[in-house]
Residue frames as a rotation matrix with the C-alpha (Angstrom) as fourth column:
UNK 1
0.567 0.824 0.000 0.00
0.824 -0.567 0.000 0.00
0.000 0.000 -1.000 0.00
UNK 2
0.502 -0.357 -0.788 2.56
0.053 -0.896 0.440 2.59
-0.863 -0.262 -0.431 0.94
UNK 3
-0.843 -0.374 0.386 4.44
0.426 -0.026 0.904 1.70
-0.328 0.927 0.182 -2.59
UNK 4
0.070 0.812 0.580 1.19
0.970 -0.190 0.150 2.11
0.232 0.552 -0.801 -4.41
UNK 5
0.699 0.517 -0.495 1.19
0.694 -0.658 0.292 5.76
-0.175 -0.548 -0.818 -2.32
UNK 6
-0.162 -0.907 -0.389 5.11
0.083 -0.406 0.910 6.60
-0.983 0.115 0.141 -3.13
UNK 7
-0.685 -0.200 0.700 4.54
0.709 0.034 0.704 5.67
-0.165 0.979 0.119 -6.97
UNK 8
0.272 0.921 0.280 1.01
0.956 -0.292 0.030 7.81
0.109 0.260 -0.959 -6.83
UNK 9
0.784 -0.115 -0.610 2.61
0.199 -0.885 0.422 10.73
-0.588 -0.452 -0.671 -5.54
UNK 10
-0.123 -0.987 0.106 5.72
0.220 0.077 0.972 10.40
-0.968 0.143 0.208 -7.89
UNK 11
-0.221 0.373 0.901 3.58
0.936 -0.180 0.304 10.22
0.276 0.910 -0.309 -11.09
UNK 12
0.810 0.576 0.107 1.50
0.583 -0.810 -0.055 13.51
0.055 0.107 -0.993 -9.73
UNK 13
0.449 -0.564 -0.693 4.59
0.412 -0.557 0.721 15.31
-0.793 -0.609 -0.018 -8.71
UNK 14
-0.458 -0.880 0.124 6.44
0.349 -0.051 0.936 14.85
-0.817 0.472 0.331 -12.00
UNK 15
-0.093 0.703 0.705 3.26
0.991 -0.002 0.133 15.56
0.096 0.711 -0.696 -14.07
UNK 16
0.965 0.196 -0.172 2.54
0.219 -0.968 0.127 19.21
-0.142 -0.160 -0.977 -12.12
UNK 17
0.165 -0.916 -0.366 6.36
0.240 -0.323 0.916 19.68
-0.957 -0.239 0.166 -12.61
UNK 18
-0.326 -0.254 0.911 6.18
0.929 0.090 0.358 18.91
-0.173 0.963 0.207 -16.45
UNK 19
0.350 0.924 -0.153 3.21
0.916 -0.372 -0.152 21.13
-0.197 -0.087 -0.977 -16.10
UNK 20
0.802 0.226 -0.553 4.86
0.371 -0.914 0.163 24.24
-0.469 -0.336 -0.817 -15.51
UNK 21
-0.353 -0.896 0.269 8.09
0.396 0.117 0.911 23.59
-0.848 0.428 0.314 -17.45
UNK 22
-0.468 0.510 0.721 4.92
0.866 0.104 0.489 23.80
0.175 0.854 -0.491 -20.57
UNK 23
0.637 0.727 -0.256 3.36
0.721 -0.680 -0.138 26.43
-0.274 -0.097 -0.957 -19.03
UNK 24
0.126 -0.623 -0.772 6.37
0.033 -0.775 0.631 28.63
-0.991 -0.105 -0.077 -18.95
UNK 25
-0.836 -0.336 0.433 7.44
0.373 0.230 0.899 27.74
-0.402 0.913 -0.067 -22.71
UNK 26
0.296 0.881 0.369 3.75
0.951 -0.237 -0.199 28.67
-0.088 0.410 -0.908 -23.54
UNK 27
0.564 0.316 -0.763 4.08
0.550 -0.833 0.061 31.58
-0.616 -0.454 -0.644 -21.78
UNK 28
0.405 -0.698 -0.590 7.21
-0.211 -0.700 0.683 33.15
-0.889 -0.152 -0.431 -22.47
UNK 29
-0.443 -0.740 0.506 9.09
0.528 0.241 0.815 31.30
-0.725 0.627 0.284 -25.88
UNK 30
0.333 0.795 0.507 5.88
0.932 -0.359 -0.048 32.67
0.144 0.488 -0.861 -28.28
UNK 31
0.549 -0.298 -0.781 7.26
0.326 -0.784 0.528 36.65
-0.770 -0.544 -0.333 -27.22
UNK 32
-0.138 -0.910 -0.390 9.66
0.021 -0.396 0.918 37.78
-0.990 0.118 0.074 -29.29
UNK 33
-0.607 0.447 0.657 7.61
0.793 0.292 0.534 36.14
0.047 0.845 -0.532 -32.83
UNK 34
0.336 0.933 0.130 5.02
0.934 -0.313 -0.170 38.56
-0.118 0.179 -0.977 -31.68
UNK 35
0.243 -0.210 -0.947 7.30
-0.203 -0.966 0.163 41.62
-0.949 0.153 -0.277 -31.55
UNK 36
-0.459 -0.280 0.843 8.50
0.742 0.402 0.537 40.35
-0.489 0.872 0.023 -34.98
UNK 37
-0.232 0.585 0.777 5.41
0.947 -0.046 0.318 41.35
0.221 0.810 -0.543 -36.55
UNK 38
0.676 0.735 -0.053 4.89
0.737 -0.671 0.087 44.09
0.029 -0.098 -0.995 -34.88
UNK 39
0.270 -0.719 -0.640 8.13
0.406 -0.517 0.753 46.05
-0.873 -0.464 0.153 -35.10
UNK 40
-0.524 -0.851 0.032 9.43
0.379 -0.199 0.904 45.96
-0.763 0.486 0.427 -38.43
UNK 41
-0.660 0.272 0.701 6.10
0.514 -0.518 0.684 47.42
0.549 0.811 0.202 -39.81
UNK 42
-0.361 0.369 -0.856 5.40
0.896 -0.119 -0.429 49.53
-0.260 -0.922 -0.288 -37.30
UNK 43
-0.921 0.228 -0.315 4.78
-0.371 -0.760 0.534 52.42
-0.118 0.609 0.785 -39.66
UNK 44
-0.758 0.538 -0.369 2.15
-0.008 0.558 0.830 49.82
0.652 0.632 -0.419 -41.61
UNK 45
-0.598 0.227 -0.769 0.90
0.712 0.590 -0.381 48.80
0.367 -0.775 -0.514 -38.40
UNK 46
-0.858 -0.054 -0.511 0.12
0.183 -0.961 -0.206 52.37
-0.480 -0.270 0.835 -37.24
UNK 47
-0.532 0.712 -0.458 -2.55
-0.817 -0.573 0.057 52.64
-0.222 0.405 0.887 -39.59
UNK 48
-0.053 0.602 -0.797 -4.16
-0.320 0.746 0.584 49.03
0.946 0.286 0.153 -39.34
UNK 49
-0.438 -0.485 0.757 -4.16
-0.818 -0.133 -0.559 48.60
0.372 -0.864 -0.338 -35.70
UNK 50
0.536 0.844 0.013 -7.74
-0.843 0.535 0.058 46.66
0.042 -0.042 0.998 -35.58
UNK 51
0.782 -0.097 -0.615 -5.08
-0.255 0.852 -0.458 43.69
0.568 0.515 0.642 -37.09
UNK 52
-0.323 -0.940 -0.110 -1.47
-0.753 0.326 -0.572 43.96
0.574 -0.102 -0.813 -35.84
UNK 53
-0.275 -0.227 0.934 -2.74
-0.943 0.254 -0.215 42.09
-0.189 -0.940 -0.284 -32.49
UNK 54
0.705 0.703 0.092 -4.62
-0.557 0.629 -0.542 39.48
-0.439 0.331 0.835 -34.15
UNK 55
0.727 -0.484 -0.486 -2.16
-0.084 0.640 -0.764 38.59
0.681 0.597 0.425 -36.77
UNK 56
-0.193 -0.897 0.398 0.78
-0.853 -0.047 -0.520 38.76
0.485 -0.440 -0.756 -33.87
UNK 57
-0.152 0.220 0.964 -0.68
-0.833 0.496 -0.245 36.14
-0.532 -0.840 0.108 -31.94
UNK 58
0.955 0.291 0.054 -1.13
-0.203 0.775 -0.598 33.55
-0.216 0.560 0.800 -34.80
UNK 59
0.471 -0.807 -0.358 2.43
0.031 0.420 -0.907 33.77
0.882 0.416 0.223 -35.88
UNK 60
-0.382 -0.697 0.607 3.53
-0.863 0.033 -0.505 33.51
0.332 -0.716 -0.614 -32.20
UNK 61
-0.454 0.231 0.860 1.65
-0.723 0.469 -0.508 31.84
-0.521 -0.853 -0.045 -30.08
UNK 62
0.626 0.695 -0.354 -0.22
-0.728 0.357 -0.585 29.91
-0.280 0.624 0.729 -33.46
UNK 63
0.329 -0.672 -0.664 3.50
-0.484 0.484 -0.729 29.03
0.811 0.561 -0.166 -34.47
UNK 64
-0.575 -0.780 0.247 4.96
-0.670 0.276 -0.689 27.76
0.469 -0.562 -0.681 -31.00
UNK 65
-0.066 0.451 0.890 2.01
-0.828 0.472 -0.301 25.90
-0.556 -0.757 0.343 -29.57
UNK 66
0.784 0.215 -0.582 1.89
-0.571 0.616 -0.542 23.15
0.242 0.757 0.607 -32.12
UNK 67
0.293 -0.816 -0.498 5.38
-0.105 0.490 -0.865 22.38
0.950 0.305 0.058 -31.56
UNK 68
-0.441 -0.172 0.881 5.37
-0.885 -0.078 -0.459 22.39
0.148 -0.982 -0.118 -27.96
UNK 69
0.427 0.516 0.743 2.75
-0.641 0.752 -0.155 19.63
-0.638 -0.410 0.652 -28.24
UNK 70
0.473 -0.399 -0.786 4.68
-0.724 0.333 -0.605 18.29
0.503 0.854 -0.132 -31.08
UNK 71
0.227 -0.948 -0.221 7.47
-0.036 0.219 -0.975 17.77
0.973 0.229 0.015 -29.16
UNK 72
0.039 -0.592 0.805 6.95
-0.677 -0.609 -0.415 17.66
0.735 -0.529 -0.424 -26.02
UNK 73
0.971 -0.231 -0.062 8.11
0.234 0.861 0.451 14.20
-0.051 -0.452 0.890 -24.58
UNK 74
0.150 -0.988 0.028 11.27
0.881 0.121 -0.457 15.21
0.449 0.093 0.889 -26.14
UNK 75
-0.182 -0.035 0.983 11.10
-0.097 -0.994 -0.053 18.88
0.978 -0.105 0.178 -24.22
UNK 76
0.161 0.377 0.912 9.84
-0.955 -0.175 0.241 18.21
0.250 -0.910 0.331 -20.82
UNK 77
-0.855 -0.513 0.072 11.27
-0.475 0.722 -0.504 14.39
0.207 -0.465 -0.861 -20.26
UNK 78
0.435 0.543 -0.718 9.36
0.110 0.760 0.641 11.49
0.894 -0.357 0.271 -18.19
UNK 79
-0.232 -0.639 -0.733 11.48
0.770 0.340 -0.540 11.44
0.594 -0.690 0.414 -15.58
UNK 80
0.909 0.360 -0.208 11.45
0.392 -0.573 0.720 13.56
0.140 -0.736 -0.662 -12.06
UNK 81
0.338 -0.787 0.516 14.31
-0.127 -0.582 -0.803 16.24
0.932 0.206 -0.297 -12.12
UNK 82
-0.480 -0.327 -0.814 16.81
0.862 -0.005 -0.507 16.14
0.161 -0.945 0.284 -9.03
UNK 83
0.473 0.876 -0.097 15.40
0.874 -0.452 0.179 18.07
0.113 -0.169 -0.979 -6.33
UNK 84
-0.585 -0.526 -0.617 18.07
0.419 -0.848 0.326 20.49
-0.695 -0.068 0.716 -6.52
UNK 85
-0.992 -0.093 0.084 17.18
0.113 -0.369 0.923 21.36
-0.055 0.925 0.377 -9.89
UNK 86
-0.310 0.925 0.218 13.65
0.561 -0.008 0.828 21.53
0.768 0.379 -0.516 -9.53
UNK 87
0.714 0.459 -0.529 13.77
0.650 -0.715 0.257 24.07
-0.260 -0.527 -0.809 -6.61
UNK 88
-0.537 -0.629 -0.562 16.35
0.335 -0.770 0.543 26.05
-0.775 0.104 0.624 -8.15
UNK 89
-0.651 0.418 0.634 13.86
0.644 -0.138 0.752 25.89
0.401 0.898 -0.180 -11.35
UNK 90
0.019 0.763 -0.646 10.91
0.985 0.098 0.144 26.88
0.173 -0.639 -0.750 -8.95
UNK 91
-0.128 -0.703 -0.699 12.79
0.760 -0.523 0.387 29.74
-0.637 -0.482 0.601 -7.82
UNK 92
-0.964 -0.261 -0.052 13.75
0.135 -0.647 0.750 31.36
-0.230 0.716 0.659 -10.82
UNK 93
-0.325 0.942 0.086 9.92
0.788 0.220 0.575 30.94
0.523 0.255 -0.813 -11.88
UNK 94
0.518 0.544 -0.660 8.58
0.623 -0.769 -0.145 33.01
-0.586 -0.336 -0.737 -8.59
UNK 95
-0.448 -0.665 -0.598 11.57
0.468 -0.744 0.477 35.20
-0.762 -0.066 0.644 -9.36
UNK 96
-0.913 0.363 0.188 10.10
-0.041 -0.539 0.842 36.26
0.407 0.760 0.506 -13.10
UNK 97
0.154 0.969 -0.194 6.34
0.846 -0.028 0.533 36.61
0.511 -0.246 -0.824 -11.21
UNK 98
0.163 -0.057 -0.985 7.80
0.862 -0.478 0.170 39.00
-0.480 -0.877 -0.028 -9.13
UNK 99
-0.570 -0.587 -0.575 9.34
0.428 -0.810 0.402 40.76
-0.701 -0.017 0.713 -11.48
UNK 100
-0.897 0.137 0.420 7.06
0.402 -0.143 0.905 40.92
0.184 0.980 0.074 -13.81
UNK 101
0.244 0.692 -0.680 4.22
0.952 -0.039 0.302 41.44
0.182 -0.721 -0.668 -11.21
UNK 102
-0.026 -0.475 -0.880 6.72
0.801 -0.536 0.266 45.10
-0.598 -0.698 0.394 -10.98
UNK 103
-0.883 -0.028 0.469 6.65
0.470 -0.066 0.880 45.58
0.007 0.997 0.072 -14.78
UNK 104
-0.145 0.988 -0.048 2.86
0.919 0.153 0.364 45.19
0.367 0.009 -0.930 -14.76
UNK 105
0.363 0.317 -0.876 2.62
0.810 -0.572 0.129 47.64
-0.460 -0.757 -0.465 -12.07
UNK 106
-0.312 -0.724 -0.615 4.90
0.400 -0.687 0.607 50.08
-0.862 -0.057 0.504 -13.78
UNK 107
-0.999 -0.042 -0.019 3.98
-0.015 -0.091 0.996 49.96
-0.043 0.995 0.090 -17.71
UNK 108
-0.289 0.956 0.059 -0.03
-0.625 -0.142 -0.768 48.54
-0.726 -0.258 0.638 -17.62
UNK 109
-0.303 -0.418 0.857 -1.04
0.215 0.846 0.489 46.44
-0.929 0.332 -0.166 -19.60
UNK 110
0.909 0.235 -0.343 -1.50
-0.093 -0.689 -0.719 48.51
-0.406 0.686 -0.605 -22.67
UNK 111
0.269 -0.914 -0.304 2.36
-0.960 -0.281 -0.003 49.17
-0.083 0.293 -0.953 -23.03
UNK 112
-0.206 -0.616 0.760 2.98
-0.331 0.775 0.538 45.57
-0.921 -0.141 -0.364 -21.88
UNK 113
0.256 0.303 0.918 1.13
0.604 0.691 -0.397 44.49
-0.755 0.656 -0.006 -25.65
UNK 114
-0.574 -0.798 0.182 2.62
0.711 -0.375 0.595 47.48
-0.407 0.471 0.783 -27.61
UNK 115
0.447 0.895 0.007 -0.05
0.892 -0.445 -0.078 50.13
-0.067 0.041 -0.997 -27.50
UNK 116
0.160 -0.722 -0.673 2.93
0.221 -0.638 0.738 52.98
-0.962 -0.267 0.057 -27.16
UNK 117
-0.851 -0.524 -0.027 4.44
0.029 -0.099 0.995 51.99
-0.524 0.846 0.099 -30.47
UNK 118
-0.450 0.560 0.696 1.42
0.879 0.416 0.233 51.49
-0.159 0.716 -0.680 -32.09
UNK 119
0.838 0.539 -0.084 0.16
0.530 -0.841 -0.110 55.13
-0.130 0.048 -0.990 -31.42
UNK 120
-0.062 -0.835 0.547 3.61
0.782 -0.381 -0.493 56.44
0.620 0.397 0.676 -32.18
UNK 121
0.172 -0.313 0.934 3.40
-0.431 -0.877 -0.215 58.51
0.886 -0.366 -0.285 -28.71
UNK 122
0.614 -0.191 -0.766 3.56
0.667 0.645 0.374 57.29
0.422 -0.740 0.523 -25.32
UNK 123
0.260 -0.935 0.240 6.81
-0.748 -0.352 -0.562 58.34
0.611 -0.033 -0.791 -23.22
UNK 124
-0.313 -0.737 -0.599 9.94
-0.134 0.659 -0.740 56.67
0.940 -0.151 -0.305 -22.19
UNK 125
0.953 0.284 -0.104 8.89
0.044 0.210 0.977 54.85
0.299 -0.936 0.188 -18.40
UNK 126
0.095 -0.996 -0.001 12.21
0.190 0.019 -0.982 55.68
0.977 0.093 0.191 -16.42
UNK 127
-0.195 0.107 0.975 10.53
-0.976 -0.118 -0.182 55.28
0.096 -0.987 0.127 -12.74
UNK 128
0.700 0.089 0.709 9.88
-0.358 0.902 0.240 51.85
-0.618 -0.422 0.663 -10.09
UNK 129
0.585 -0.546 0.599 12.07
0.328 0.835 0.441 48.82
-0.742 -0.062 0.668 -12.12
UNK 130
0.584 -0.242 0.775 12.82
0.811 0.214 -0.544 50.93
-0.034 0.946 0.321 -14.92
UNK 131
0.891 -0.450 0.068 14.77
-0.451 -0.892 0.012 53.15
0.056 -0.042 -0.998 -13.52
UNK 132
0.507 -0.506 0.698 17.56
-0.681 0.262 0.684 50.06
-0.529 -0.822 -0.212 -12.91
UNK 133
-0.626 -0.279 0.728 16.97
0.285 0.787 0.547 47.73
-0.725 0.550 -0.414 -15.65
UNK 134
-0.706 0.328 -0.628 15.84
-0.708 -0.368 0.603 48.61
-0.033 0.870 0.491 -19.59
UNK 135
-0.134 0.681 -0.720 14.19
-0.788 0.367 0.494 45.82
0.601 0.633 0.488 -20.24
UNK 136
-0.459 0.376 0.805 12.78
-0.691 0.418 -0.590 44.08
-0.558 -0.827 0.068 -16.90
UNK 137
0.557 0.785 0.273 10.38
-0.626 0.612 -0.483 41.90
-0.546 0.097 0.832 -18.60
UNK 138
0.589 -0.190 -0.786 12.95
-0.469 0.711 -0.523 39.93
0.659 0.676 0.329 -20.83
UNK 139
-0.783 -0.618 0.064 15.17
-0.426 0.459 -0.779 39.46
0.453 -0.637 -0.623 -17.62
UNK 140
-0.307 0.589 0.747 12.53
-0.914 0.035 -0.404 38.28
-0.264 -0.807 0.528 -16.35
UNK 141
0.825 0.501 -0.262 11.14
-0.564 0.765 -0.312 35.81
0.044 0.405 0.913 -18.83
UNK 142
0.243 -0.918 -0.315 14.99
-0.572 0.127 -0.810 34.68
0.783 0.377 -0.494 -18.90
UNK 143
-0.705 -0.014 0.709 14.89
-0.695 0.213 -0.686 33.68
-0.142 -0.977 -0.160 -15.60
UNK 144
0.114 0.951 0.288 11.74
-0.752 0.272 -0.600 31.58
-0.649 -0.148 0.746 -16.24
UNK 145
0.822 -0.017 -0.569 12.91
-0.424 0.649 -0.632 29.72
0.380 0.760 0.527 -19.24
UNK 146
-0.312 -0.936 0.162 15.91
-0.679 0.101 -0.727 29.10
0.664 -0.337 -0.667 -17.33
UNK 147
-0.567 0.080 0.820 14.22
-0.790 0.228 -0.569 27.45
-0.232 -0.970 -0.066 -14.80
UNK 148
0.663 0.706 -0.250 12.01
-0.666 0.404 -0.627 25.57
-0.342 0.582 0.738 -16.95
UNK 149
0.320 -0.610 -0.725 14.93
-0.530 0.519 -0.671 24.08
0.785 0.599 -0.157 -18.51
UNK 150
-0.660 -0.671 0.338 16.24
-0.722 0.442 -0.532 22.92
0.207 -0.595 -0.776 -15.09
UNK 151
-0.061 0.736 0.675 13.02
-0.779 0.387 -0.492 21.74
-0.624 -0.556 0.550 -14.05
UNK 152
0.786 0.375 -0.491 12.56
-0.611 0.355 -0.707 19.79
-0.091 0.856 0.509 -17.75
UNK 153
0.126 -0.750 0.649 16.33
-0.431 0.548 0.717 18.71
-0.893 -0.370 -0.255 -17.62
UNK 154
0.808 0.033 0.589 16.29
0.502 0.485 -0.716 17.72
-0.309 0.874 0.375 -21.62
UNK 155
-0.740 -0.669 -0.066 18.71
0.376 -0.494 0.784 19.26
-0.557 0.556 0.617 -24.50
UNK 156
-0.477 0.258 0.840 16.15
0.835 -0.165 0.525 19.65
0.274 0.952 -0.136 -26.20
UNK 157
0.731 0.407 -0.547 14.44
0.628 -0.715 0.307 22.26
-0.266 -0.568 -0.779 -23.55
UNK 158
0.151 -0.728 -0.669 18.00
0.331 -0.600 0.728 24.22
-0.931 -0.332 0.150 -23.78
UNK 159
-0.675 -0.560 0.481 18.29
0.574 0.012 0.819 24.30
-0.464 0.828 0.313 -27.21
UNK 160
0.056 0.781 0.621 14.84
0.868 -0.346 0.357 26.17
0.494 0.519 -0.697 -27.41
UNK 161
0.595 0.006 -0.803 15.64
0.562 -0.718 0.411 28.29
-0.574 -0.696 -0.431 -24.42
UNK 162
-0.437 -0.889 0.137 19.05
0.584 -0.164 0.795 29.03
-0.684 0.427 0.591 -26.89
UNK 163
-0.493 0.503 0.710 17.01
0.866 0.203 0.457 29.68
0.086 0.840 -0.535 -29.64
UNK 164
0.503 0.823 -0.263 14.80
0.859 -0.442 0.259 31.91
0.097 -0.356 -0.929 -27.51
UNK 165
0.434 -0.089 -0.897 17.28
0.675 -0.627 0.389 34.11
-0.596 -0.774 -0.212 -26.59
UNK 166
-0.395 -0.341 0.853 18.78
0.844 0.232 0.484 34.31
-0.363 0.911 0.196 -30.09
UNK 167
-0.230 0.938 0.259 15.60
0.853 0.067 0.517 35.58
0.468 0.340 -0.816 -31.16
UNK 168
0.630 0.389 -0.672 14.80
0.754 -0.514 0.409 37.87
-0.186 -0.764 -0.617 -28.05
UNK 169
-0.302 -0.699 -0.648 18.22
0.275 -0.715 0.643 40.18
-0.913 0.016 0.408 -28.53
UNK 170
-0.814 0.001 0.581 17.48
0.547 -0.339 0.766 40.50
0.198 0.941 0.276 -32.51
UNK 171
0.181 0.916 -0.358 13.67
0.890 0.002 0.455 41.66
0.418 -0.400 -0.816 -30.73
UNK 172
0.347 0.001 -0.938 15.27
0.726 -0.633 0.268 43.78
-0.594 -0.774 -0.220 -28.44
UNK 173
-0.655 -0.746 -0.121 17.63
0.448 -0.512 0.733 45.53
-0.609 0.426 0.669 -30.91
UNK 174
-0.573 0.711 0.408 14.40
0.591 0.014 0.806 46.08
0.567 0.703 -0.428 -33.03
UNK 175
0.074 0.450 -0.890 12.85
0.993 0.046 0.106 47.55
0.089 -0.892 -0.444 -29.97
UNK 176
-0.217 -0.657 -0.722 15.49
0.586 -0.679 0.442 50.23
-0.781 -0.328 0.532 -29.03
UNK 177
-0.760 -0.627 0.171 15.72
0.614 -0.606 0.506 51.64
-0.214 0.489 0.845 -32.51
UNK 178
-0.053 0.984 0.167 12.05
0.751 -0.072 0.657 52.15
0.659 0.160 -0.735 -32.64
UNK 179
0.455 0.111 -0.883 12.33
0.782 -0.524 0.337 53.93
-0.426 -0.844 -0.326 -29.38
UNK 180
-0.036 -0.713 -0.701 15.21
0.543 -0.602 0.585 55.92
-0.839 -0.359 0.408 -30.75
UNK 181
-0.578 0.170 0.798 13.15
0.686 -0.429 0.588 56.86
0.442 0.887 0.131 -33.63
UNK 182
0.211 0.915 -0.344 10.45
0.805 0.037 0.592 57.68
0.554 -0.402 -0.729 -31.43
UNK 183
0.969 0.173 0.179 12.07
0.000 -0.718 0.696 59.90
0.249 -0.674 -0.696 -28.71
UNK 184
0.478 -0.868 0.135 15.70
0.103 -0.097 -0.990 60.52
0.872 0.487 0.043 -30.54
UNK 185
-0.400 -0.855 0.329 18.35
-0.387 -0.168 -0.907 62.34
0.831 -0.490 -0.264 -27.77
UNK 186
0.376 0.319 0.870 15.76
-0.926 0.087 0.368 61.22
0.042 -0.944 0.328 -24.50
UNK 187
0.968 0.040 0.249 16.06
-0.107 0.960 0.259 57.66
-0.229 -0.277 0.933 -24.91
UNK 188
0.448 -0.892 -0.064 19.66
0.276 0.206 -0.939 57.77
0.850 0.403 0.339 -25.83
UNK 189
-0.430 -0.775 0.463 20.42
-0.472 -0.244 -0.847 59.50
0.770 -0.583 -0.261 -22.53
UNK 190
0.638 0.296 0.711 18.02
-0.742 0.483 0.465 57.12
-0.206 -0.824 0.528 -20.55
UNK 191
0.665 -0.627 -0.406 20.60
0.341 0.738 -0.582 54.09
0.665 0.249 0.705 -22.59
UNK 192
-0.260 -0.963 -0.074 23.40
-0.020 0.082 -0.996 55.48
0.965 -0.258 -0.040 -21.03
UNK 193
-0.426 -0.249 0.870 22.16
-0.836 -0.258 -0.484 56.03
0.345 -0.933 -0.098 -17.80
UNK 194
0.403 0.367 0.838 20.29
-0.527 0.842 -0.116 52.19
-0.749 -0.395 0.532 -16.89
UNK 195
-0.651 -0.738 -0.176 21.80
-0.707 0.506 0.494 49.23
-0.275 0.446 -0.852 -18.38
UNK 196
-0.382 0.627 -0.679 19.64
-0.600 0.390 0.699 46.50
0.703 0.674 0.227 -20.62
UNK 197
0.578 0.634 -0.514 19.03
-0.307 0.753 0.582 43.85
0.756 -0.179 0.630 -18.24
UNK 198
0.509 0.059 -0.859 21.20
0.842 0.174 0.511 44.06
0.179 -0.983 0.039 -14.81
UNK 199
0.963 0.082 0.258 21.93
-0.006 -0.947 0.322 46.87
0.271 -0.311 -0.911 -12.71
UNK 200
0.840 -0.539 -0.061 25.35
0.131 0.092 0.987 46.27
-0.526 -0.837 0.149 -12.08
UNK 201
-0.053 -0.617 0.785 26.03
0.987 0.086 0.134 46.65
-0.150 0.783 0.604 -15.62
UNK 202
0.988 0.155 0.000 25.35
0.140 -0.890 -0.435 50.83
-0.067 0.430 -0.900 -15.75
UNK 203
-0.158 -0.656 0.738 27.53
0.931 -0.348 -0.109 52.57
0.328 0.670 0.666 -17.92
UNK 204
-0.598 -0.423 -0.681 29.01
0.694 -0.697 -0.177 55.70
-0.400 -0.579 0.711 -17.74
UNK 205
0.625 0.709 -0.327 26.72
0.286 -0.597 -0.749 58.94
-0.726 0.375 -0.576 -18.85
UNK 206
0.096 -0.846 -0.525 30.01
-0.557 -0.483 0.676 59.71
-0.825 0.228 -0.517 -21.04
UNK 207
-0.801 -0.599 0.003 29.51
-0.390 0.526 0.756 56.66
-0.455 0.604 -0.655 -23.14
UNK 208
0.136 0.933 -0.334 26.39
-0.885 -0.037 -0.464 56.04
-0.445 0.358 0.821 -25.82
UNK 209
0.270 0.475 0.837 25.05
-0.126 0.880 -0.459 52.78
-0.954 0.018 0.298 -26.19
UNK 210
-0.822 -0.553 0.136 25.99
-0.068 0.333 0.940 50.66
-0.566 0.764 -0.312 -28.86
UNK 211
-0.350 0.617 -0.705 23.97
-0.914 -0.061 0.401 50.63
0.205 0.785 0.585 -32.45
């Protein structure tokens, strides 16, 4: 009986563990596809709003969920992760809720789906998390896929996280210049003064952010 009770609990554990490894990958890998579309015709976009949000969400979250279920024996294992690794995953997990729980609080969720760029006004947030870190919400999701991966323990989990992040910088870099079309010498002197994605990295006011 108490086997029967050890194996019952072992199956549920590793299932609610897979769980959230999938949830996070839902969540967070599907991000960066959607700024795709919505950056590099952000002019276009501007004058078709009704659509951008619609079509963004098919070629993210349309294009990554398929393959998540595709693949995901090879992504998220059978097996129960050591319990290091699944409370260091855990961790990181609250760790992007928190922050992103700061984000939220800071931007709204308007800004958080690209309502700024899409009206082509907005201004530069440079108070609460963003006064420390540029881009809070990809350190954040970073942190999450990170953990996922520990929790998931495949190559093949890392090699999407890899992927992701690929992706995410080419996003971000797409981001910035928008901004620095948007709101030219301000956002160039908020670059120098907060660093992309930890505070220990700020740069001097003397030096301007790279292209």
């Amino acid at each position: 009986m108490f086997a029967q009770a050890w194996h019952f609990e072992y199956d549920a554990r590793v299932r609610v563990l897979r769980w959230i490894a999938a949830a996070v990958f839902f969540l967070q890998l599907p991000i960066p596809l959607y700024w795709f579309v919505v950056h590099p015709k952000i002019e276009f976009w501007r004058k078709h709003r009704n659509g951008v949000y619609g079509i963004g969400l098919i070629f993210s979250w349309g294009l990554v969920t398929p393959l998540l279920i595709l693949f995901r024996g090879d992504l998220f294992g059978h097996g129960e992760p050591a319990p290091a690794m699944a409370t260091a995953g855990l961790v990181l997990i609250a760790l992007e809720i928190l922050i992103f729980w700061h984000v939220k609080s800071d931007l709204g969720t308007a800004r958080l789906v690209g309502a700024p760029e899409l009206s082509g006004g907005g201004e530069i947030v440079a108070q609460g998390i963003y006064a420390h870190i540029r881009h809070p919400r990809y350190t954040a999701s970073f942190l999450a896929i990170v953990g996922a991966c520990l929790i998931a323990g495949t190559r093949l989990a890392w090699i999407a996280a890899g992927a992701w992040a690929g992706l995410t910088l080419i996003a971000i870099r797409m981001e910035e210049r928008e901004m620095r079309a948007r709101f030219g010498e301000a956002f160039e002197d908020y670059c120098r003064r907060v660093p992309r994605f930890l505070p220990l990295m700020a740069r001097s006011k003397s030096v301007r952010p790279a292209e």
